[in-house]
PyMOL commands that place a pseudoatom at each C-alpha (Angstrom):
pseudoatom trace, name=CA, resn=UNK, resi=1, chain=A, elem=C, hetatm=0, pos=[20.286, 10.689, 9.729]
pseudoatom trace, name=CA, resn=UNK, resi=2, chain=A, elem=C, hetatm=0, pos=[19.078, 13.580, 12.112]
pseudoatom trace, name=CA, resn=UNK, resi=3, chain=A, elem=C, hetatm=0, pos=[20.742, 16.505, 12.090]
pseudoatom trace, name=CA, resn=UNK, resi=4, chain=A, elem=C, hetatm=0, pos=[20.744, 16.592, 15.481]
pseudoatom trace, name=CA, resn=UNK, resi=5, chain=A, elem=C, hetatm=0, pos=[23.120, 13.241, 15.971]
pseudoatom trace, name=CA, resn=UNK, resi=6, chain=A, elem=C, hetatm=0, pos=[25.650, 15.602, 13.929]
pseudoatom trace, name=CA, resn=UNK, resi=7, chain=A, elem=C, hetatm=0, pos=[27.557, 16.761, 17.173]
pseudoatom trace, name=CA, resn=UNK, resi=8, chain=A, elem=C, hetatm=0, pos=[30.477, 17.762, 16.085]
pseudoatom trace, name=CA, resn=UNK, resi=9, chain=A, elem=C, hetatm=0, pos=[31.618, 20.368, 12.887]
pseudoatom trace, name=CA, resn=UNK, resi=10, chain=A, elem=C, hetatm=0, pos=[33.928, 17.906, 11.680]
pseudoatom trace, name=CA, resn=UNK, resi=11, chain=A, elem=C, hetatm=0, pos=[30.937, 15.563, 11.306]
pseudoatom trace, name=CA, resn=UNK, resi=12, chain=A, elem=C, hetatm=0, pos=[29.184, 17.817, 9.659]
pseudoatom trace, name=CA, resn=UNK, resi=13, chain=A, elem=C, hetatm=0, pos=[32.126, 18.045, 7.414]
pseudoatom trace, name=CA, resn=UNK, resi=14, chain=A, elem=C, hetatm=0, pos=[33.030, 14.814, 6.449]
pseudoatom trace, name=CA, resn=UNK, resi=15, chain=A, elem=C, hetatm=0, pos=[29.111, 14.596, 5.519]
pseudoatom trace, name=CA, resn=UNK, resi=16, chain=A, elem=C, hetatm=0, pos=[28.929, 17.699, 3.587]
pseudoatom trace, name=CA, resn=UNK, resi=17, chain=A, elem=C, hetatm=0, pos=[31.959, 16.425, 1.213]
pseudoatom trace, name=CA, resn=UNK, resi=18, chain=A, elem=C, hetatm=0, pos=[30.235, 13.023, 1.101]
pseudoatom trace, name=CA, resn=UNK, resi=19, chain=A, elem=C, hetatm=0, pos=[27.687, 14.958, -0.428]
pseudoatom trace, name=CA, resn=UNK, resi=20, chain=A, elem=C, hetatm=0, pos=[29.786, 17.754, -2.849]
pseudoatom trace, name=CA, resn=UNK, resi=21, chain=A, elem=C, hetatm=0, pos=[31.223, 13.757, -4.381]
pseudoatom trace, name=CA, resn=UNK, resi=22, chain=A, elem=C, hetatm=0, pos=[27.653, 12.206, -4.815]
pseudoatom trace, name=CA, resn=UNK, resi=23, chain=A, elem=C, hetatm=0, pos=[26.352, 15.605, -6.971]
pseudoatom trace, name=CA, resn=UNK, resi=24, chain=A, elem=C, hetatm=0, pos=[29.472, 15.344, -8.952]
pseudoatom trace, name=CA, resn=UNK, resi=25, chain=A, elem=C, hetatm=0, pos=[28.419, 12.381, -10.231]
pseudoatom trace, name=CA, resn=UNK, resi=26, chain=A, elem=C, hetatm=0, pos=[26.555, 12.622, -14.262]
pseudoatom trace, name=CA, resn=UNK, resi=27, chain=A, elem=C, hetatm=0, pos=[24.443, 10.187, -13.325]
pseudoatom trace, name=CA, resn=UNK, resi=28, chain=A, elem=C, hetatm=0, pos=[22.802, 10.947, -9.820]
pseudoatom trace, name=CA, resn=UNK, resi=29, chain=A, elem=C, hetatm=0, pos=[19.206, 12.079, -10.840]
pseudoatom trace, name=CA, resn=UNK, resi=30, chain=A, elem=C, hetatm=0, pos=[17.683, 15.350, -10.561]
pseudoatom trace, name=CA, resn=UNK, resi=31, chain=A, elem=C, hetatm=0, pos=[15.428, 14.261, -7.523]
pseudoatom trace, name=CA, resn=UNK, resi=32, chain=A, elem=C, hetatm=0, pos=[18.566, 12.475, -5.249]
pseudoatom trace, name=CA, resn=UNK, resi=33, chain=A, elem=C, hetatm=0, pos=[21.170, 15.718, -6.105]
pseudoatom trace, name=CA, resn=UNK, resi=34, chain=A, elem=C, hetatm=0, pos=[18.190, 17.810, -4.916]
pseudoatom trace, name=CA, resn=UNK, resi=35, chain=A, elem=C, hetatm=0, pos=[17.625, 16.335, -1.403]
pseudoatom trace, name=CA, resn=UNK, resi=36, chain=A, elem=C, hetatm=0, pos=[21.402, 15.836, -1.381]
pseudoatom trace, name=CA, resn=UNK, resi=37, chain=A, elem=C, hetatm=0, pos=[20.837, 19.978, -1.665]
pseudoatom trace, name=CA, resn=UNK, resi=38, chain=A, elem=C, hetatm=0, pos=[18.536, 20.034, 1.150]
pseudoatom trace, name=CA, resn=UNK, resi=39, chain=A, elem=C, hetatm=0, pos=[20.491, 17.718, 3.273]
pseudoatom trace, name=CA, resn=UNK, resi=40, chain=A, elem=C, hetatm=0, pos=[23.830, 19.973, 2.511]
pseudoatom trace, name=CA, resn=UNK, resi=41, chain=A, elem=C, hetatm=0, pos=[21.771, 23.110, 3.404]
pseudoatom trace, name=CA, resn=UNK, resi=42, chain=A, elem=C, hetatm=0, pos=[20.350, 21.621, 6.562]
pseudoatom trace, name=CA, resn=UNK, resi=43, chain=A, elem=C, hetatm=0, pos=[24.252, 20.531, 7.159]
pseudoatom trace, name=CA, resn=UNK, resi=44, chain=A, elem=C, hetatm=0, pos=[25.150, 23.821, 7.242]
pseudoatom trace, name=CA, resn=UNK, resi=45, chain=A, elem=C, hetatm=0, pos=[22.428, 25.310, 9.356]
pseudoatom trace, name=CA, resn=UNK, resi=46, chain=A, elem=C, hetatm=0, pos=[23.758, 22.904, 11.986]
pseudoatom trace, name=CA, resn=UNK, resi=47, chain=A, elem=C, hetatm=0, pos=[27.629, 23.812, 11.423]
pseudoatom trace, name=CA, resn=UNK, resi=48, chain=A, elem=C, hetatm=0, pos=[26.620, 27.110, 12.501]
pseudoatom trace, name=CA, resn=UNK, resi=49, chain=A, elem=C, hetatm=0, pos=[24.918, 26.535, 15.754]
pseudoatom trace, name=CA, resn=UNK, resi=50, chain=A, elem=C, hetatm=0, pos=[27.680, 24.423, 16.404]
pseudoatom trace, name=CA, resn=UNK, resi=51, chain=A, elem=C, hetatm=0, pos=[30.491, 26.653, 15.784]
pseudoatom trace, name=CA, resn=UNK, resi=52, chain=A, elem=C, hetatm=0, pos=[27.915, 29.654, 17.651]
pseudoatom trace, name=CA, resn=UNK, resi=53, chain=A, elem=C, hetatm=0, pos=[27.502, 26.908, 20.615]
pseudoatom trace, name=CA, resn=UNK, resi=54, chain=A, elem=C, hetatm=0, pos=[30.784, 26.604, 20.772]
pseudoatom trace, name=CA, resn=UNK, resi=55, chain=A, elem=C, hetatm=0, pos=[31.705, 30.537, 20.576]
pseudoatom trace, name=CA, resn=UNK, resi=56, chain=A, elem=C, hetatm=0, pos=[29.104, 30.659, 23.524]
pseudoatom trace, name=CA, resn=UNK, resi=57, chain=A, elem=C, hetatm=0, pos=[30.914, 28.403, 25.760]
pseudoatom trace, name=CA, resn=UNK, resi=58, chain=A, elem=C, hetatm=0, pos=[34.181, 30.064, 24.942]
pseudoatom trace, name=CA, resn=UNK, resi=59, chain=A, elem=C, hetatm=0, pos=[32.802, 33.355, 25.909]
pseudoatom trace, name=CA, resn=UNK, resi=60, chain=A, elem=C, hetatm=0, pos=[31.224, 31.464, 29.253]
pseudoatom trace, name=CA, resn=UNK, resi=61, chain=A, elem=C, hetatm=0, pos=[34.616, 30.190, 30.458]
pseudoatom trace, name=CA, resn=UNK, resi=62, chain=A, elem=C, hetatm=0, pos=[36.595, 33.107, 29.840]
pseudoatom trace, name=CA, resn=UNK, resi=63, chain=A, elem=C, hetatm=0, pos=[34.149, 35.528, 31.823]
pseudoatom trace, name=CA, resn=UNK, resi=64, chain=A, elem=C, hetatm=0, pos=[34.172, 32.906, 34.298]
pseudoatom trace, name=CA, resn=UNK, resi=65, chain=A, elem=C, hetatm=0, pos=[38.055, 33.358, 34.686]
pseudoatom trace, name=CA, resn=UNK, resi=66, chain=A, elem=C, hetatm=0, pos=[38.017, 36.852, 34.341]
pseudoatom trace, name=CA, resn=UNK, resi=67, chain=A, elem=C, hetatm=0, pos=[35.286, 36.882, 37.385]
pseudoatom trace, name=CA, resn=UNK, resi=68, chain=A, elem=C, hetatm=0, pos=[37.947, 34.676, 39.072]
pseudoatom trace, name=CA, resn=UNK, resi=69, chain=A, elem=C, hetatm=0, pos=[40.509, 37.099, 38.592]
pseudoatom trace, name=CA, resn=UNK, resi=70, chain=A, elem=C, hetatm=0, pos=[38.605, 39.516, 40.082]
pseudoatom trace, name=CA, resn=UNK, resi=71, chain=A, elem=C, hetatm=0, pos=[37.322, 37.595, 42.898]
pseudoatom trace, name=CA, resn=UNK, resi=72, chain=A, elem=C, hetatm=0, pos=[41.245, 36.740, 43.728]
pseudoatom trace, name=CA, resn=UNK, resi=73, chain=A, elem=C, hetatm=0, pos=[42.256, 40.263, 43.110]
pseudoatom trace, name=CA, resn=UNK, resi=74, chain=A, elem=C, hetatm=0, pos=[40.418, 41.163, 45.785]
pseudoatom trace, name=CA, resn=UNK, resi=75, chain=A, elem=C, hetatm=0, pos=[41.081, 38.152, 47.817]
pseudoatom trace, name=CA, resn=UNK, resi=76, chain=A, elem=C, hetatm=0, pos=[44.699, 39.031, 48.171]
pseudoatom trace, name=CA, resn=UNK, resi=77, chain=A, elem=C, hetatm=0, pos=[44.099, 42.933, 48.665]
pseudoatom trace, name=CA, resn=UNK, resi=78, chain=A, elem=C, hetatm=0, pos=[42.359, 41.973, 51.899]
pseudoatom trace, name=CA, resn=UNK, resi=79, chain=A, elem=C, hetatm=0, pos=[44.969, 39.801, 53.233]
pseudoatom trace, name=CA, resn=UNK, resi=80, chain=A, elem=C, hetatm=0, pos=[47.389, 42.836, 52.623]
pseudoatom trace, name=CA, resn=UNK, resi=81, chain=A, elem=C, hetatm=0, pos=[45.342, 44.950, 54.393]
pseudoatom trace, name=CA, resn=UNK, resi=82, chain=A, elem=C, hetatm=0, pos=[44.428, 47.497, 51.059]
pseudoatom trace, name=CA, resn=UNK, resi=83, chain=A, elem=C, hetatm=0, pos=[40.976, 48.554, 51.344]
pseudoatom trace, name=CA, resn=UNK, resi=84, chain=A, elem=C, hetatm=0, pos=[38.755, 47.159, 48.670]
pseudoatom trace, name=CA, resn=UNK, resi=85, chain=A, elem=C, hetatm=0, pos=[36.231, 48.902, 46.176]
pseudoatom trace, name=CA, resn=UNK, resi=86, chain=A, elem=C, hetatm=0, pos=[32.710, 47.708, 45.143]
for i in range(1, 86): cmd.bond("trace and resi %d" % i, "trace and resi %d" % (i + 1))
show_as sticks, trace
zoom trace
């Protein structure tokens, strides 16, 4: 599977301990526990630009609100007649 159709961490998760059981296994062979390796690191390459994605958008929508809050701020200081600052 792409990593790419992984669109969620807790995807990524349930695949990454899919994996940790299949290495602990004596008899998976050398060759399948290492691409189960490169799959895991790959795995984890794309739980971090999910969780950073996700920071992102957190970061997005709270300066959004805060530039909302501003915006209103001075809104309702020129109803009251309070001259407002640049």
């Amino acid at each position: 599977m792409a990593l790419e159709s992984y669109d969620s961490f807790e995807s990524v998760k349930a695949r990454l301990d899919e994996i940790v059981d299949a290495v602990g296994d004596d008899n998976l062979a050398l060759d399948d526990a290492l691409a189960l390796y490169e799959e895991a690191v790959g795995l984890g390459l794309r739980a971090s630009d999910l969780l950073e994605d996700n920071i992102e958008a957190q970061h997005g929508a709270e300066d959004a609100d805060e530039e909302s809050d501003v915006s209103s701020d001075a809104e309702s200081a020129e109803e009251a007649g309070a001259p407002v600052s640049a």
